[in-house]
N, C-alpha and C positions, 0 to 999 in steps of 0.2 A: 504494500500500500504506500503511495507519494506517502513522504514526511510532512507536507506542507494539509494533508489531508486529515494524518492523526492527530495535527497540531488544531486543527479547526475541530474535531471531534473532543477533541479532550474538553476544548473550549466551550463548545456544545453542552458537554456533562456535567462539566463545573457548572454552568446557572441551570442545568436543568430545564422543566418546564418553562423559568422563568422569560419566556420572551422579549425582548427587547423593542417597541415598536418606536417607529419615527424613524427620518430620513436616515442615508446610507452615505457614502459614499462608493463607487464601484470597486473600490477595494474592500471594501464594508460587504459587498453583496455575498460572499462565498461563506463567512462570517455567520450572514441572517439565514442564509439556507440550512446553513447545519445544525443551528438554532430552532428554524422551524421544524427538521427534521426529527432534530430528539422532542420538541417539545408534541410532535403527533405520534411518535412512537411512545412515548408515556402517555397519551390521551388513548391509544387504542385497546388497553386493558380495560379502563373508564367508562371509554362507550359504550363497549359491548355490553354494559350490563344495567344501561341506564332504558329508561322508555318516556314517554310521555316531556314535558316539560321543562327538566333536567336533562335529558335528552337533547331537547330546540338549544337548551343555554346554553350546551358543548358546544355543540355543531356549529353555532351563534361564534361562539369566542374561536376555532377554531379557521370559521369562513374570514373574520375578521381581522388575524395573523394571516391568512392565505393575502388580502386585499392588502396587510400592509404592505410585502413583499412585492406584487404585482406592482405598487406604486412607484415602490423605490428603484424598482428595476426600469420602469418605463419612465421615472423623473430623468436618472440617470441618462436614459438615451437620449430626453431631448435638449440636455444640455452641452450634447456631442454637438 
């Protein structure tokens, strides 16, 4: 595995769930990916065993790290 990869994973583990939202820089972006990645991989025990209401709030907070991602990725390109 890149070294520059397990450095972003480590980084990922140390906050855990705790996501980071708000702008990036594009050096930032590989950063929030790995972020987002552990922080849905700790969501995915979660969901599976939620239903109704508490359920929407997951999915809610989760679509909501997806959107910040999407932003900062596309802020980014339009300041190329």
């Amino acid at each position: 595995m890149d070294e520059k990869l397990k450095e972003l994973i480590a980084l990922a583990n140390a906050r855990g769930s705790k996501y980071m939202k708000g702008e990036t820089s594009v050096s930032g972006i590989p950063e929030k990916v790995s972020e987002l990645g552990v922080f849905l991989l700790t969501k995915t025990t979660r969901i599976s065993e939620l239903n109704g209401d508490k359920l929407r709030e997951e999915l809610n907070d989760v679509q909501q790290k997806i959107d910040d991602l999407r932003k900062a990725i596309f802020s980014n390109k339009l300041k190329k």
